[in-house]
BALOBA-1460 file (C-alpha; in Angstrom, 3 decimals):
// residues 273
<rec num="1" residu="x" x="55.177" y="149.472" z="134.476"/>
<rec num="2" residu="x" x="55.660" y="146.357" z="131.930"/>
<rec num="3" residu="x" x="58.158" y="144.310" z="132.111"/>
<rec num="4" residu="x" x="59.714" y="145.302" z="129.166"/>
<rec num="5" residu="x" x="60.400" y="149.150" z="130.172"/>
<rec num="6" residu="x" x="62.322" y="147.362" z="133.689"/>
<rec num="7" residu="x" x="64.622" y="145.865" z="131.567"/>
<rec num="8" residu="x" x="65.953" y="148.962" z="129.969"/>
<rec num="9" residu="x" x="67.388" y="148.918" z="126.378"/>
<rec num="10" residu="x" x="69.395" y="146.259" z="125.242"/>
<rec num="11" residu="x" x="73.109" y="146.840" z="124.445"/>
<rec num="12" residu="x" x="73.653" y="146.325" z="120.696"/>
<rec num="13" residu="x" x="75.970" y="142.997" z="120.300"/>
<rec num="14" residu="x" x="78.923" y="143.223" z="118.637"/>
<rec num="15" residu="x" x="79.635" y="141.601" z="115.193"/>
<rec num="16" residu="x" x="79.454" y="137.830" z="115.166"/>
<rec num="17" residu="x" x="83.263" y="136.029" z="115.748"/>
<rec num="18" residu="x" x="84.346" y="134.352" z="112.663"/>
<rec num="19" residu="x" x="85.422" y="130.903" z="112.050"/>
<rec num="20" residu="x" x="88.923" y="130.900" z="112.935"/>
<rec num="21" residu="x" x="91.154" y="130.448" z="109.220"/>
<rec num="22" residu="x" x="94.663" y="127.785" z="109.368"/>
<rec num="23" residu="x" x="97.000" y="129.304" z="111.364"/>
<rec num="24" residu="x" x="99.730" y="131.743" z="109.174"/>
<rec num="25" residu="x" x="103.367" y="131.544" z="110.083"/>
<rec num="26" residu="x" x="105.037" y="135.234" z="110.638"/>
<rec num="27" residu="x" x="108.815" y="135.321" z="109.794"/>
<rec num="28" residu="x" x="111.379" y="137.725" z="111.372"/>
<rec num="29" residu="x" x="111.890" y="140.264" z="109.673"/>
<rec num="30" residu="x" x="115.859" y="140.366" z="108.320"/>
<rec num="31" residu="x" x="117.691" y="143.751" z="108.553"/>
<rec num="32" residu="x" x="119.305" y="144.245" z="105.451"/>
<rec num="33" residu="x" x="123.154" y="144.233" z="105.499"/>
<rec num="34" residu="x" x="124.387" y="147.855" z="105.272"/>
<rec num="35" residu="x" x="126.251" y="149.068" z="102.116"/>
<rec num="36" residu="x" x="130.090" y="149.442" z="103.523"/>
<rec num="37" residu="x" x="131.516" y="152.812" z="103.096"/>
<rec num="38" residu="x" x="135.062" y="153.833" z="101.913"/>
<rec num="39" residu="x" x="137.625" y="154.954" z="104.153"/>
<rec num="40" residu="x" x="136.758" y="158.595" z="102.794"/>
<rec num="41" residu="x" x="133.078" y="158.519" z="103.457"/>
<rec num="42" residu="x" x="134.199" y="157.248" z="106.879"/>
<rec num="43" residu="x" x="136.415" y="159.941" z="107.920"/>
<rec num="44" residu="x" x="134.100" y="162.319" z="106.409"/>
<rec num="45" residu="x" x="130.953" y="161.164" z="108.320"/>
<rec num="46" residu="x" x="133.153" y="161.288" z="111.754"/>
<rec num="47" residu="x" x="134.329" y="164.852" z="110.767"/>
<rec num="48" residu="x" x="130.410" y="166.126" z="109.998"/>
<rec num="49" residu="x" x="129.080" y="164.037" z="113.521"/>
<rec num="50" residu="x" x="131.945" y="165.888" z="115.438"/>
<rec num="51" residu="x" x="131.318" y="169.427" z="113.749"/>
<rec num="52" residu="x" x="135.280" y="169.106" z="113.131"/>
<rec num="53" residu="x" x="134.464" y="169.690" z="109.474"/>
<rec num="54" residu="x" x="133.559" y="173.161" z="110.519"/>
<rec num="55" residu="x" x="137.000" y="173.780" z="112.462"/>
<rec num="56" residu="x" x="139.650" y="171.710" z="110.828"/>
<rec num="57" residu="x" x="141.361" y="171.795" z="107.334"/>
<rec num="58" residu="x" x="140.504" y="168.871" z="104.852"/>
<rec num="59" residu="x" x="142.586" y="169.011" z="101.494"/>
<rec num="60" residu="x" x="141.531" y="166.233" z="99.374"/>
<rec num="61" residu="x" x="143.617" y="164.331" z="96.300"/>
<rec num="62" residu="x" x="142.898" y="161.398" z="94.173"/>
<rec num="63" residu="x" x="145.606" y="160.000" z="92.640"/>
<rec num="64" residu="x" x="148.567" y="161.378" z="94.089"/>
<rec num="65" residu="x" x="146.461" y="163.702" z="96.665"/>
<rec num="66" residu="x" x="146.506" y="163.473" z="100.155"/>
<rec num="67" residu="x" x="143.160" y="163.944" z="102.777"/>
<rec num="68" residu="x" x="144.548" y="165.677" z="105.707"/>
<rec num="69" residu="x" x="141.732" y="166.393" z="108.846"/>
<rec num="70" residu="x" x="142.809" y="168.667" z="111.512"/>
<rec num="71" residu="x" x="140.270" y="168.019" z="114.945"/>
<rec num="72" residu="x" x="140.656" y="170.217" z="117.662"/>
<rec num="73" residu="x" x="141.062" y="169.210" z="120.972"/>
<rec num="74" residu="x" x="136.976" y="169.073" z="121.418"/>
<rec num="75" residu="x" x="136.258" y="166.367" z="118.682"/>
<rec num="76" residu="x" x="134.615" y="163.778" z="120.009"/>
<rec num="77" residu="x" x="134.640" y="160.649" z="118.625"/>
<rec num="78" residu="x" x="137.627" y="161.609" z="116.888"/>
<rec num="79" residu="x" x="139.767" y="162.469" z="120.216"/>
<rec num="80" residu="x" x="141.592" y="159.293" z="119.672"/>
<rec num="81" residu="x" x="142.699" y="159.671" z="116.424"/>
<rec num="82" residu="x" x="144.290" y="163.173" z="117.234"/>
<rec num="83" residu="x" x="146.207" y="160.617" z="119.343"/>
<rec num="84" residu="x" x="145.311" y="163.088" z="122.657"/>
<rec num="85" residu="x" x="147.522" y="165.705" z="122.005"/>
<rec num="86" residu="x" x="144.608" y="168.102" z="121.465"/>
<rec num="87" residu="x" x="145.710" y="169.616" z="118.436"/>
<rec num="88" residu="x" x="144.976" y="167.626" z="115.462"/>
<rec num="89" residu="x" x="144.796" y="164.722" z="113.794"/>
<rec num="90" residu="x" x="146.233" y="164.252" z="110.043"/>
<rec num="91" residu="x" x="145.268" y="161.016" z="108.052"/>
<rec num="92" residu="x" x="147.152" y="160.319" z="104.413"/>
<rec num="93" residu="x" x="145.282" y="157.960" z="101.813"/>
<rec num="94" residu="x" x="145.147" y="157.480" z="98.477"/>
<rec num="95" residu="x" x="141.678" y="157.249" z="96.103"/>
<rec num="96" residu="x" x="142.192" y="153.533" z="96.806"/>
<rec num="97" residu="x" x="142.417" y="153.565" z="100.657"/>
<rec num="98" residu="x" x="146.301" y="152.880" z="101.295"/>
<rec num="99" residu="x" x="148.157" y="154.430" z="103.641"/>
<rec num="100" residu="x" x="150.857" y="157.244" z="102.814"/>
<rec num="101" residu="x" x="152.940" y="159.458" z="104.479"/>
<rec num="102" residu="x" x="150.567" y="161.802" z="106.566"/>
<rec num="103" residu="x" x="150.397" y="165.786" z="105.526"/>
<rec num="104" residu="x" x="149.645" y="168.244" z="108.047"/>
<rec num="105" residu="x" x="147.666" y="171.153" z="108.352"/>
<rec num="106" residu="x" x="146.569" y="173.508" z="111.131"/>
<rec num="107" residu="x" x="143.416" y="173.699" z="112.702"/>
<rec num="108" residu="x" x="141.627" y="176.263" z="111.415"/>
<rec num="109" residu="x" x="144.082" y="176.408" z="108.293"/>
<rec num="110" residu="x" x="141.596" y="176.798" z="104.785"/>
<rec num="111" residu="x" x="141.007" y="174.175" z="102.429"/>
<rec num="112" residu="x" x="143.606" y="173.465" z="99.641"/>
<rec num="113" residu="x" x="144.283" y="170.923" z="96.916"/>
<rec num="114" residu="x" x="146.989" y="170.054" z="95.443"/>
<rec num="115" residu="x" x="148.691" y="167.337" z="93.308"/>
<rec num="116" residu="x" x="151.992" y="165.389" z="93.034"/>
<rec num="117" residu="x" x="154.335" y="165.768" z="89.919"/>
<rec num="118" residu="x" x="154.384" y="162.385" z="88.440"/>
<rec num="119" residu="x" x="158.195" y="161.501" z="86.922"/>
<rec num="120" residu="x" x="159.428" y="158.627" z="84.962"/>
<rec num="121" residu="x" x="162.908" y="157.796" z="86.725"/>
<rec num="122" residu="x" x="163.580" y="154.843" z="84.093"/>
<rec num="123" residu="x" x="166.757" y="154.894" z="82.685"/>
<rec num="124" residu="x" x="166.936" y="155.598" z="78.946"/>
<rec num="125" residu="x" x="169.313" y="153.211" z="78.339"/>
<rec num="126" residu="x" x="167.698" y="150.651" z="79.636"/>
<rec num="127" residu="x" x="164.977" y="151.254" z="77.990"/>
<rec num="128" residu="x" x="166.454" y="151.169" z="74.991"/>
<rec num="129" residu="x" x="168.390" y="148.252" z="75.027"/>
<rec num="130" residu="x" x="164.697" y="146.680" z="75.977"/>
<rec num="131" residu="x" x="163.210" y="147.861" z="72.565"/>
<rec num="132" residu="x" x="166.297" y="146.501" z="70.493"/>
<rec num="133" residu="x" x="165.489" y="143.089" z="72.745"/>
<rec num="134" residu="x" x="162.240" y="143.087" z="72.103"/>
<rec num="135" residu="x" x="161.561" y="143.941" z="68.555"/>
<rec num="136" residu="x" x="164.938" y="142.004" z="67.114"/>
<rec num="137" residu="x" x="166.132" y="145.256" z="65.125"/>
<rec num="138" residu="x" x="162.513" y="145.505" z="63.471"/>
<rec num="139" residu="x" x="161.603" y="149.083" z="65.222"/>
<rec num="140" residu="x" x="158.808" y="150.980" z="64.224"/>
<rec num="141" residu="x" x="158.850" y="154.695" z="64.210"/>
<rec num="142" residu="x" x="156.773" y="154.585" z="67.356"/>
<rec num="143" residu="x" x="158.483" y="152.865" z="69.709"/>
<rec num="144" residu="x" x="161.678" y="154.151" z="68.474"/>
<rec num="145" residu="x" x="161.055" y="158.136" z="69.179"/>
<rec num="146" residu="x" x="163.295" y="159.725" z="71.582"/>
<rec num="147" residu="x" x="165.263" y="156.596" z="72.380"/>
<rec num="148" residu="x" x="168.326" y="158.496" z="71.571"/>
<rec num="149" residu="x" x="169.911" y="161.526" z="73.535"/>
<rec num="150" residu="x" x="171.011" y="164.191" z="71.063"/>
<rec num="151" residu="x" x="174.653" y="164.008" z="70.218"/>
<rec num="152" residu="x" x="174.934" y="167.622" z="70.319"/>
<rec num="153" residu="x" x="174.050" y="170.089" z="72.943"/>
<rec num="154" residu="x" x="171.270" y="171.934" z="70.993"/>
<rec num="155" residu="x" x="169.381" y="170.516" z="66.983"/>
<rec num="156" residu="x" x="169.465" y="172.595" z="64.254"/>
<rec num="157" residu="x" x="169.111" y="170.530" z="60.928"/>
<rec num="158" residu="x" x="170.744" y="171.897" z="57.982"/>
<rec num="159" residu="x" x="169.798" y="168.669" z="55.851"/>
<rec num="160" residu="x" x="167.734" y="165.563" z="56.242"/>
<rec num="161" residu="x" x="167.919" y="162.154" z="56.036"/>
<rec num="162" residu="x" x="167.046" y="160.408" z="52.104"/>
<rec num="163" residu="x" x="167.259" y="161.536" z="48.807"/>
<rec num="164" residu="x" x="169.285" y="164.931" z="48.020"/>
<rec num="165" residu="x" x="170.870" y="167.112" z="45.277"/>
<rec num="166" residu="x" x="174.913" y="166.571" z="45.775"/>
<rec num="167" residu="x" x="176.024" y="169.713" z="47.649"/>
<rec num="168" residu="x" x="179.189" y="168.979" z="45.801"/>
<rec num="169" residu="x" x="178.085" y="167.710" z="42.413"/>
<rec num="170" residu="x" x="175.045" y="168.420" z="41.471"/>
<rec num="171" residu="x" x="173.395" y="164.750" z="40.775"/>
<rec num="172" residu="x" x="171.034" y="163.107" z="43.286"/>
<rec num="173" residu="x" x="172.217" y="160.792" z="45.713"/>
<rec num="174" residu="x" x="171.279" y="159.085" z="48.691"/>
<rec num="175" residu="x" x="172.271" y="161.172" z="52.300"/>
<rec num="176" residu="x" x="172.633" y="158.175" z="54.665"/>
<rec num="177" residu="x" x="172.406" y="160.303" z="57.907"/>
<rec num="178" residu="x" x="171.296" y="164.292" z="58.881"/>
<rec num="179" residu="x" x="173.221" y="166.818" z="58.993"/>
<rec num="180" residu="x" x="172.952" y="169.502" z="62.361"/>
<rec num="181" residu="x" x="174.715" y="172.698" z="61.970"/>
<rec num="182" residu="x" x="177.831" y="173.167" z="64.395"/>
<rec num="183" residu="x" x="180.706" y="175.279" z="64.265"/>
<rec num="184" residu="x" x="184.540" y="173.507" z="64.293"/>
<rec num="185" residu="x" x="185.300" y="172.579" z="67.531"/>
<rec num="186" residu="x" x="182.031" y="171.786" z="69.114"/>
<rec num="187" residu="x" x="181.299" y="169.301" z="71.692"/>
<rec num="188" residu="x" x="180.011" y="165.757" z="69.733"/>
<rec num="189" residu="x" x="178.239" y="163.640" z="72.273"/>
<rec num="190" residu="x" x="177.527" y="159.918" z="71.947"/>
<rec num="191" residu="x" x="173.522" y="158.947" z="71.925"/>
<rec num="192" residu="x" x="173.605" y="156.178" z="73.985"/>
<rec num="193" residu="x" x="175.579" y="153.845" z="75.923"/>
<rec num="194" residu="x" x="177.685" y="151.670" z="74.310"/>
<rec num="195" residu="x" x="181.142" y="150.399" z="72.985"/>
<rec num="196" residu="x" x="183.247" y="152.593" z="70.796"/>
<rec num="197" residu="x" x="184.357" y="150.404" z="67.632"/>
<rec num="198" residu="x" x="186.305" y="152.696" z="65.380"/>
<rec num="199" residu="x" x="187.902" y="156.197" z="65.309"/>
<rec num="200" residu="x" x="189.062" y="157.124" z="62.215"/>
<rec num="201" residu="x" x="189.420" y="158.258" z="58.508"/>
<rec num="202" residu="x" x="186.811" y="156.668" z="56.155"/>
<rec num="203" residu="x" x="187.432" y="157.322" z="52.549"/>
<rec num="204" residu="x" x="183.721" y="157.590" z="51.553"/>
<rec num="205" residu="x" x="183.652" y="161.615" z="52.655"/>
<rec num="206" residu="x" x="182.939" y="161.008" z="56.015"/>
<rec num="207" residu="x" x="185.909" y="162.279" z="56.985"/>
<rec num="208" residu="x" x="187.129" y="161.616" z="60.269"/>
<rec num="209" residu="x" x="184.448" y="159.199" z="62.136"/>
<rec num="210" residu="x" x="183.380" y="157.698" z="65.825"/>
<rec num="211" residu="x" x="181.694" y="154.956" z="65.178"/>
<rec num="212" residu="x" x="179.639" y="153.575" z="69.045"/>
<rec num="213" residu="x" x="177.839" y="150.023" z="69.214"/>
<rec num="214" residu="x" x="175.074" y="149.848" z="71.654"/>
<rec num="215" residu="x" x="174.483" y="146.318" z="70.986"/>
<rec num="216" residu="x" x="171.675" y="144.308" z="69.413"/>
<rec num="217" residu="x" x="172.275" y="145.566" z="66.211"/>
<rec num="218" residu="x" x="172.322" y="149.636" z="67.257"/>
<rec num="219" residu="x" x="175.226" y="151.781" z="66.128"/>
<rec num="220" residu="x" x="175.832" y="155.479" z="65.529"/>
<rec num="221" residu="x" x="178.238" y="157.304" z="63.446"/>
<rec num="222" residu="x" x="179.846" y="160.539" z="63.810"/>
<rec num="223" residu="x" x="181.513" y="162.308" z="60.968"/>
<rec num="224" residu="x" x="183.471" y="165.265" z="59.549"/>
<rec num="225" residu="x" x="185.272" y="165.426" z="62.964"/>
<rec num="226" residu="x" x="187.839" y="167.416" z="63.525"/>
<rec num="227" residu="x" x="189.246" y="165.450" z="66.398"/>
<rec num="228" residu="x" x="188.625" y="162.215" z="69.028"/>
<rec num="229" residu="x" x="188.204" y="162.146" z="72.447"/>
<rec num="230" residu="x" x="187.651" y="158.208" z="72.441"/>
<rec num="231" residu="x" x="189.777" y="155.476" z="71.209"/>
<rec num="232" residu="x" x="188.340" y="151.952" z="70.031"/>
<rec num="233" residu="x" x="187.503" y="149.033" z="73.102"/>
<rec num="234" residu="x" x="186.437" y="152.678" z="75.168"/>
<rec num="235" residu="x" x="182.679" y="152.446" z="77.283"/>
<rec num="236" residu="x" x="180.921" y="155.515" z="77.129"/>
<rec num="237" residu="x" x="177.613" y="156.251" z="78.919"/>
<rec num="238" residu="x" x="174.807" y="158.761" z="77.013"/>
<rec num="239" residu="x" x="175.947" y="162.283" z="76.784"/>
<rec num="240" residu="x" x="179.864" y="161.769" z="77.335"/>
<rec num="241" residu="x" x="181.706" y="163.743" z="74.808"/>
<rec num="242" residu="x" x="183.322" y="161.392" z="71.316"/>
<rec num="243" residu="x" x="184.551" y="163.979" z="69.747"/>
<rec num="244" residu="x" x="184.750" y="167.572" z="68.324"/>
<rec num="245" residu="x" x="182.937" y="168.402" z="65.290"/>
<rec num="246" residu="x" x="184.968" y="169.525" z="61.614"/>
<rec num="247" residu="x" x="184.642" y="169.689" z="58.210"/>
<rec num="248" residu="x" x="187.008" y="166.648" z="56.691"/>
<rec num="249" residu="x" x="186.229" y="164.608" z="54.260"/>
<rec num="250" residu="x" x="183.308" y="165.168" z="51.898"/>
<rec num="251" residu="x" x="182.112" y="168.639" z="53.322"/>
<rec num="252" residu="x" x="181.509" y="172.257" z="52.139"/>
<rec num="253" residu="x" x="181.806" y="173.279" z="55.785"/>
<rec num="254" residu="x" x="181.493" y="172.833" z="59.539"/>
<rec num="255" residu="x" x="179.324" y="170.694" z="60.214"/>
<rec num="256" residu="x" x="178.247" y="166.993" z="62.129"/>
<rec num="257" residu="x" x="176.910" y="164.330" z="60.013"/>
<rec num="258" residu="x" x="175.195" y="162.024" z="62.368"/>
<rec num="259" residu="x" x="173.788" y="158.672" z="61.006"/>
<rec num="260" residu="x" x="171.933" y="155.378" z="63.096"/>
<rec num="261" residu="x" x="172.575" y="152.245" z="61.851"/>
<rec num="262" residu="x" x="170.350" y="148.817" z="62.942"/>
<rec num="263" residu="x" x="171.685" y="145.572" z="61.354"/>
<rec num="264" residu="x" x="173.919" y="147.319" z="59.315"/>
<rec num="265" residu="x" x="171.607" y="149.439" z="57.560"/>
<rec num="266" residu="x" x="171.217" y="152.792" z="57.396"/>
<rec num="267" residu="x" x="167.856" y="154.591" z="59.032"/>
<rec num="268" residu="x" x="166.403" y="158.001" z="59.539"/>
<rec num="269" residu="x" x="168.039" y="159.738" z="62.532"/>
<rec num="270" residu="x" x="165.484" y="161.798" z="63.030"/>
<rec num="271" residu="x" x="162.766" y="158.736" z="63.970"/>
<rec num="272" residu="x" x="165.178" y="158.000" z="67.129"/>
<rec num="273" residu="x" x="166.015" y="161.933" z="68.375"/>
């Protein structure tokens, strides 16, 4: 037998090494920070890991809504924010993430929303003494809309502000306030606080007239009264009663003649009512 065949087959070598290349630096890999979630998303999450989201009830608000979780007694992770009693737990935000007074809900209880009445508490006369401040008499329509409280219990207009045939005459002439339909007798209210500064007859038809300053240049004017309830140097707050309404002076009939005045000038009541 040859040599050859002793030897047996030669194992195939493997591929020839390479040259070894510069050595590469490997960097450690940097976990990226994690996005931070909201105080919702975080209660949520808790609620869904717990499977309290199944068992409680979650009511929801933005803006004026509350979140309220209830977690029974088997919660998990959120066992210590049912603060152990086994019951529930109620958290109060707002869309922003502050804290409010906590509402409550039973476990088990079904989801509701709701939302709070928002109310403007400022006080009118404030308010309105802030316009006069600010704008120096110079009002526009805008800002001067429902400044005034109506110095009568309920509006009926029997004629307007501006330009008018005379009732008593015939000829045009200028109606320097509006006239609201109200029977002899009734109730004539002052529009705002302020200062009474005259009771009494005017000879220009008015009749019998309240006149109230509510400072910076703001007055009012009652006419055709038939009596006063105020006398000159008197405070009066909006609403309190001036006077009852008449028909003296220049006047086919019962009736209040109600005029604003800023700066001593005449304007439309009906842009401040």
């Amino acid at each position: 037998m040859s040599n050859d065949k002793l030897r047996g087959r030669r194992r195939a070598s493997g591929p020839a090494p390479q040259a070894a290349g510069p050595a590469q630096t490997v960097l450690p890999s940097t976990p990226r920070k994690a996005k931070r979630k909201g105080p919702l998303q975080q209660i949520a999450d808790l609620a869904v890991k717990s499977g309290a989201i199944h068992k409680g009830g979650l009511a929801l608000a933005a803006g004026g809504l509350a979140l309220t979780v209830a977690f029974p007694a088997s919660s998990g992770p959120l066992a210590e924010a049912a603060g152990r009693d086994g019951t529930q737990a109620t958290v109060g935000i707002t869309a922003s993430g502050a804290v409010q007074a906590p509402v409550t809900a039973s476990t088990g209880a079904k989801i509701s929303f709701s939302r709070t009445s928002a109310t403007s508490k400022q006080d009118p006369d404030a308010r309105l003494k802030a316009l006069m401040s600010a704008q120096s008499g110079k009002v526009t329509p805008a800002a001067a809309k429902g400044s005034l409280g109506s110095p009568l219990a309920s509006l009926t207009e029997a004629s307007p502000f501006g330009w008018r045939i005379n009732p008593l005459g015939g000829p045009s002439d200028f109606h320097s306030g509006e006239d609201f339909v109200a029977q002899c007798g009734t109730q004539v209210m002052a529009a705002a606080a302020g200062k009474v500064v005259f009771t009494g007859w005017v000879d220009t038809g008015g009749g019998n007239r309240v006149v109230v300053d509510h400072g910076n240049g703001l007055e009012t004017t009652y006419n055709h009264l038939s009596s006063f309830t105020v006398q000159p140097g008197q405070t009066v707050q909006r609403g309190d009663v001036v006077a009852l309404s008449g028909t003296t002076g220049a006047s086919t009939g019962c009736h209040l003649h109600f005029e604003v005045m800023v700066n001593g000038q005449v304007v439309d009541p009906s842009g401040w009512l």
